[in-house]
N, C-alpha and C positions, 0 to 999 in steps of 0.2 A: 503497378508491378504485381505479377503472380509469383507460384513458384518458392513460396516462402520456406517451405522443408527443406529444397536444396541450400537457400543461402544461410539458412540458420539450422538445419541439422535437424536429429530426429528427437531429441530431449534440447527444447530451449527452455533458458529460463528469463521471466523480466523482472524485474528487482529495480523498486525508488532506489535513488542513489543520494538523494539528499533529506528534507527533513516532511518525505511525507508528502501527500497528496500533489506527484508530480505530473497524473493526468497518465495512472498505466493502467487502468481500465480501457482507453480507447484504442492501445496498440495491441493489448491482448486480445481484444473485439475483431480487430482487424486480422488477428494469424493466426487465429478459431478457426478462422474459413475454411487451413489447410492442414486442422492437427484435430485429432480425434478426440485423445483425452485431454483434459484440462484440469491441474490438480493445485490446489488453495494448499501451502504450508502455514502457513503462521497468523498469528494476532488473532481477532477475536472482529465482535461489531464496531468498534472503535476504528477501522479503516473502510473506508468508504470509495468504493470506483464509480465513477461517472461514467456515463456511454449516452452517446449521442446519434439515434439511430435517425432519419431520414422516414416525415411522418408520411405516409401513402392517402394519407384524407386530407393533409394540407399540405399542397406544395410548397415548396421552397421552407416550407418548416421543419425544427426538428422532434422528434420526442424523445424524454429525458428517461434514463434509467440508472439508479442508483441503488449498487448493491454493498453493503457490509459483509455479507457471508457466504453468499452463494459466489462462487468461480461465475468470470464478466463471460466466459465461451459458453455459458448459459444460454445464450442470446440466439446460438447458431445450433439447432434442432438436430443435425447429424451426432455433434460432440455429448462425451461422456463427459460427466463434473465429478471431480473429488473433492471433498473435504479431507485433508491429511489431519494426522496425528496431532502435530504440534498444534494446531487451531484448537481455539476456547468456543464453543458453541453455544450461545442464546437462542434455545429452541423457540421461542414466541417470537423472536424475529425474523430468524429463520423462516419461520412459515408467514410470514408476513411477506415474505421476498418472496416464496411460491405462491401467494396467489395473484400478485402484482404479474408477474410472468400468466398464470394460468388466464386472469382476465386482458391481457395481450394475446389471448390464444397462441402463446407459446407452451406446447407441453412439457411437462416436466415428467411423467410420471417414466420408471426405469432410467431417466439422464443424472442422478444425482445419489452420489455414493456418500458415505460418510465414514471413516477411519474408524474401526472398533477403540483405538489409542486415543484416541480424541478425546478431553474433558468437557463435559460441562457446567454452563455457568448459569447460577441460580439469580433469582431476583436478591435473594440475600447479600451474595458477593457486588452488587449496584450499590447495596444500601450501606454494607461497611466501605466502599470504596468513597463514597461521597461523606463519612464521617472521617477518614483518614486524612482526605483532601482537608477537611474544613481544621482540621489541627495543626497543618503547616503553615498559618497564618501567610509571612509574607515569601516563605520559601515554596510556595504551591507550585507542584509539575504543572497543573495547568490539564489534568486528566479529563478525559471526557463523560469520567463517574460511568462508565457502560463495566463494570466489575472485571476489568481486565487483570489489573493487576493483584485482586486476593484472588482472585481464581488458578493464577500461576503461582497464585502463593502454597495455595493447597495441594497443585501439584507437586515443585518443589518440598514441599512439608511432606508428601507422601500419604495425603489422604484426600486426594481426588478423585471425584466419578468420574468413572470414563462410560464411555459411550455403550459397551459392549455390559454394562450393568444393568443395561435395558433390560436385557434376556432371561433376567431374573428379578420381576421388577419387588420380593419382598428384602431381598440383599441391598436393591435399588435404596427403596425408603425407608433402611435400616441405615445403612452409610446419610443420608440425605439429611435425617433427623440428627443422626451423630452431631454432622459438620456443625448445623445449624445452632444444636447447644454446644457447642466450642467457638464458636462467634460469639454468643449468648454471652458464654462468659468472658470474654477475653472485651468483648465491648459495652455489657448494659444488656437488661432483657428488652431492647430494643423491638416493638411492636412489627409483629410480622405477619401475614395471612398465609401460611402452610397451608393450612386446607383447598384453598384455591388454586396455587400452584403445584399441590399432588394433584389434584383432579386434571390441571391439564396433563400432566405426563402419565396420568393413568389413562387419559384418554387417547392418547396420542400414538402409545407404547407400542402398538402392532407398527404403527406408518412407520415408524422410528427403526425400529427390527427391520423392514424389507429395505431399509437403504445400508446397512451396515455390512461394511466387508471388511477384510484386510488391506488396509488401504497399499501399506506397502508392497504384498504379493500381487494386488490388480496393476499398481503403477509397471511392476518391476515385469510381470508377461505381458503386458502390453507391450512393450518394448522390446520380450523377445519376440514376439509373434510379429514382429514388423510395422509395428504402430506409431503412430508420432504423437510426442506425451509434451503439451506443454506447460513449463510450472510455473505459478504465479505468488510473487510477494505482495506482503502488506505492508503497511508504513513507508520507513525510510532509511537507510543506512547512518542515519547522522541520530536516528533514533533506538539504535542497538542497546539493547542493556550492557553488551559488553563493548562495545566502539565507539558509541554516542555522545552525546553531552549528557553522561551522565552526572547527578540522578537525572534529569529533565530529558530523560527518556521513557521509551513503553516496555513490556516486563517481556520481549521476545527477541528475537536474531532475525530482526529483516536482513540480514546480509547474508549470503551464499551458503554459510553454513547451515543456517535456518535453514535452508530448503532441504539439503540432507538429510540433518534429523527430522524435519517435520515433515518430510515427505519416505524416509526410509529408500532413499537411492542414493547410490554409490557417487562420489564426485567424479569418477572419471568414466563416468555415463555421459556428465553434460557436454554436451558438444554447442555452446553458444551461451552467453550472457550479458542480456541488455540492461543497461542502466538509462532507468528514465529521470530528465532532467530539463526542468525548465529552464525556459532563455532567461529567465531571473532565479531569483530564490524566496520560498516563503516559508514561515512556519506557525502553527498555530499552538498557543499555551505561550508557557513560562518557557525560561531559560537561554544561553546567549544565541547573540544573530550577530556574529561581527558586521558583514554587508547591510544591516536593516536601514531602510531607509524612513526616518521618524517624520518627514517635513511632506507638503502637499503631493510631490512627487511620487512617494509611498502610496498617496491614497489614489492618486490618479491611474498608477497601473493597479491597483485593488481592483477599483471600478472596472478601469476596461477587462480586466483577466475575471471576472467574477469571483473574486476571491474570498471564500466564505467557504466554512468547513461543510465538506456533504454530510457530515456525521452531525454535528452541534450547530451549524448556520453560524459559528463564530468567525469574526473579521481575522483574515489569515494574514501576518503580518510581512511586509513585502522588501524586498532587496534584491542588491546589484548581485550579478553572476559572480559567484564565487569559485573561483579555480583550484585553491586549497583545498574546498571541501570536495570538489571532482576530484583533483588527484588520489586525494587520502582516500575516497571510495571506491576508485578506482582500483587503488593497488586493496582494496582489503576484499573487493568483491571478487579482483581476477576482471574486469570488463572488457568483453569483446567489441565493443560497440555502445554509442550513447544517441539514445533516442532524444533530440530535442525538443519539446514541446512549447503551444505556446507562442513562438518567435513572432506572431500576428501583434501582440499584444504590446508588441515596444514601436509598433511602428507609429511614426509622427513625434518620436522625441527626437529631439536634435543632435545629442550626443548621450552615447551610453558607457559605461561605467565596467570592466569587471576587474576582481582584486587578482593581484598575482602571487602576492606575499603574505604574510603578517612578519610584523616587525616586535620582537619583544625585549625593552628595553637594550635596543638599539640593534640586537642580533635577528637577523634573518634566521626563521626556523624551519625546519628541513618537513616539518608537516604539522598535521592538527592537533594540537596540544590537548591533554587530559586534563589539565588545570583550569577549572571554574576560574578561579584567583588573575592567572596568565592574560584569561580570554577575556577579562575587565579590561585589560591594561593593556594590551595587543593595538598595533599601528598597522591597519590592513596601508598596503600600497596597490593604487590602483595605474588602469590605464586607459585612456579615455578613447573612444571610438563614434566617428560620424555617425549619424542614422538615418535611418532612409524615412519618406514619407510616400511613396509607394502603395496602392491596394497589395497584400501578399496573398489575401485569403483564397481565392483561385487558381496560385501556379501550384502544378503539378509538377513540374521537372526544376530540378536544382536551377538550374543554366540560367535559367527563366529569373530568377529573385532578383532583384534591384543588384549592384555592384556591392554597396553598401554594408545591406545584409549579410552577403556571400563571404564577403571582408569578417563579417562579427562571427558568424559561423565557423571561419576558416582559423578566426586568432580562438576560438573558445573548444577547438581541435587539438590547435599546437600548444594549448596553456595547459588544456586539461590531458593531454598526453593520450588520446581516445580518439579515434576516427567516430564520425557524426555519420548515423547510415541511415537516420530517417529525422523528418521535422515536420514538424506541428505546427500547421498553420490557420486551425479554426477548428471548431468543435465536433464537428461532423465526424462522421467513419471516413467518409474522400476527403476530407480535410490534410491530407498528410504526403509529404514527399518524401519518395523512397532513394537512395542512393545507390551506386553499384558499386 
């Protein structure tokens, strides 16, 4: 299916809808093809997009591409990249993500803006992020130690670099020196190598300078001038500081409003928002998974789904389709539509599983409770559905999927109150079925 602009409008947005790495790297990849700009709001290196491009020196193979910070429309040479405002930027990975592209002879140089609002994030903010972790003993979020969260702290707190500091780089490593002795003191004179780390951004500072724009003014004339702007989240809706299982969340708004603020456009610009969602659920770290499946079963679809963090290689914890946590994303995101991904990956079990309810202390609750306490104690109700054993990994058209399937798809439509307009049926870019 072509044509993507018409059926998703000229500002789409795709947005995880559950707890993170739900595989939006590959649908973003896929509607590059038809959108010029491509603009990153939120998180930091701590989210990771997969892309599975189709190798040309080996057939039937693919090559892996995995990015933390660069925008996945990277991949596609016409498209412009933004880095927005709200993103935490680790320049040393950063540019470790451009030369992996550059030694693909994909160019980068002029495709990749960076928001003057933008913060960044020092090796220092790594190292108190991984001594904060280690003092939550058995309440650990389960962080990926990549300094996401003191780095929002500093924004928050109001002594953030932001990106447009570059321009002046002795205000630069006046602020930089600050922050660092106020970490200093607030945690130990914790051993640090400054010197190394100014040298790279003294080295750096000019390349740094030609990618920096207004992110908000470039997104927002692109779009008058007749352009099609597509925006991309990180994380997951179940991961919100303010909607999530909190605390056992990340320090941003992966949900709709994120992309507002961290992109500086108007909500009633977007004209489409997809919600990506696996035909199961997983999550990786601490904190509750009412669907989690603890027994062989869990590790079986691990395996077949490759389930392991693209950020940390850590084993992503795995469960049944959760419809609660679709609905409740659903109505917080506003979703037009849910990308299914994935659905290959349950084929050959014999009967599958998705929750309809949770039950707390004997009442049916009207949605996703904020209660740590509740969500111990919570009775998910499920309902059981045939499965098919079926090759699925080369239909292309709906029509085409086993009966079976079509049945899990069609109850995971009317549970989760969301028409299903594309599905995920193998890793590839053509991996995927588009709906009308």
């Amino acid at each position: 299916m072509a044509n993507f602009t018409e059926k998703y409008g000229n500002l789409a947005v795709v947005l995880g809808a559950q707890w993170g790495d739900e595989g939006k790297g590959k649908l973003i990849d896929i509607l590059s093809e038809e959108y010029d700009t491509i603009v990153r709001a939120t998180g930091g290196a701590n989210a990771g997009h997969t892309i599975h491009l189709p190798d040309t020196e080996n057939p039937g193979q693919t090559k892996k591409f995995i990015f933390h910070l660069i925008p996945s429309g990277m991949l596609h040479e016409k498209t412009v990249s933004v880095i927005g405002n709200g993103v935490v930027i680790h320049f040393p990975t950063l540019y470790e993500e451009l030369q992996i592209l550059e030694d693909n002879q994909i160019t980068t140089k002029d495709r990749l803006l960076i928001s003057d609002r933008a913060h960044v994030l020092f090796d220092y903010h790594k190292v108190v992020d991984g001594m904060q972790e280690n003092t939550k003993g058995e309440k650990k979020v389960g962080t990926t130690k990549r300094g996401i969260g003191p780095c929002y702290t500093d924004k928050i707190r109001r002594n953030g670099i932001r990106v447009h500091d570059f321009l002046d780089m002795e205000v630069f490593e006046r602020k930089y020196m600050a922050n660092l002795e106020l970490f200093k003191q607030m945690y130990g004179d914790f051993e640090y190598d400054t010197e190394t780390e100014l040298k790279f951004y003294r080295e750096k500072a000019n390349e740094i300078i030609e990618m920096i724009t207004d992110g908000s003014y470039y997104a927002n004339r692109a779009l008058k001038e007749g352009k099609n702007v597509l925006a991309e989240g990180a994380n997951g809706a179940m991961l919100d500081i303010d909607h999530g299982t909190y605390p056992f969340v990340t320090s941003s708004n992966p949900t709709i409003g994120g992309i507002c603020t961290g992109l500086g456009l108007g909500a009633t610009k977007i004209t489409n928002v997809i919600g990506i969602m696996k035909a199961y659920v997983t999550r990786v770290g601490g904190g509750p998974f009412p669907t989690e499946l603890l027994d062989d079963l869990g590790s079986q679809i691990r395996e077949a789904g490759g389930e392991f963090g693209s950020t940390t290689g850590r084993p992503r914890r795995c469960g049944w389709y959760d419809s609660v946590v679709a609905r409740y994303s659903a109505m917080v995101n506003g979703l037009s539509s849910i990308n299914l991904t994935k659905l290959d990956v349950l084929t050959g079990l014999p009967t599958l599983q998705i929750a309809t309810h949770y039950k707390y202390r004997g009442q049916t609750l009207d949605s996703f409770p904020a209660s740590l306490e509740w969500l111990e104690e919570i009775e998910v109700q499920y309902i059981e559905i045939p499965g098919w054993t079926e090759d699925i990994s080369k239909i292309r058209n709906y029509e085409d999927l086993p009966e079976n399937a079509r049945a899990y798809v069609e109850k995971i439509e009317e549970l989760s109150e969301v028409n299903v307009s594309s599905i995920g049926v193998g890793v590839s870019r053509e991996d995927m079925i588009f709906r009308d």
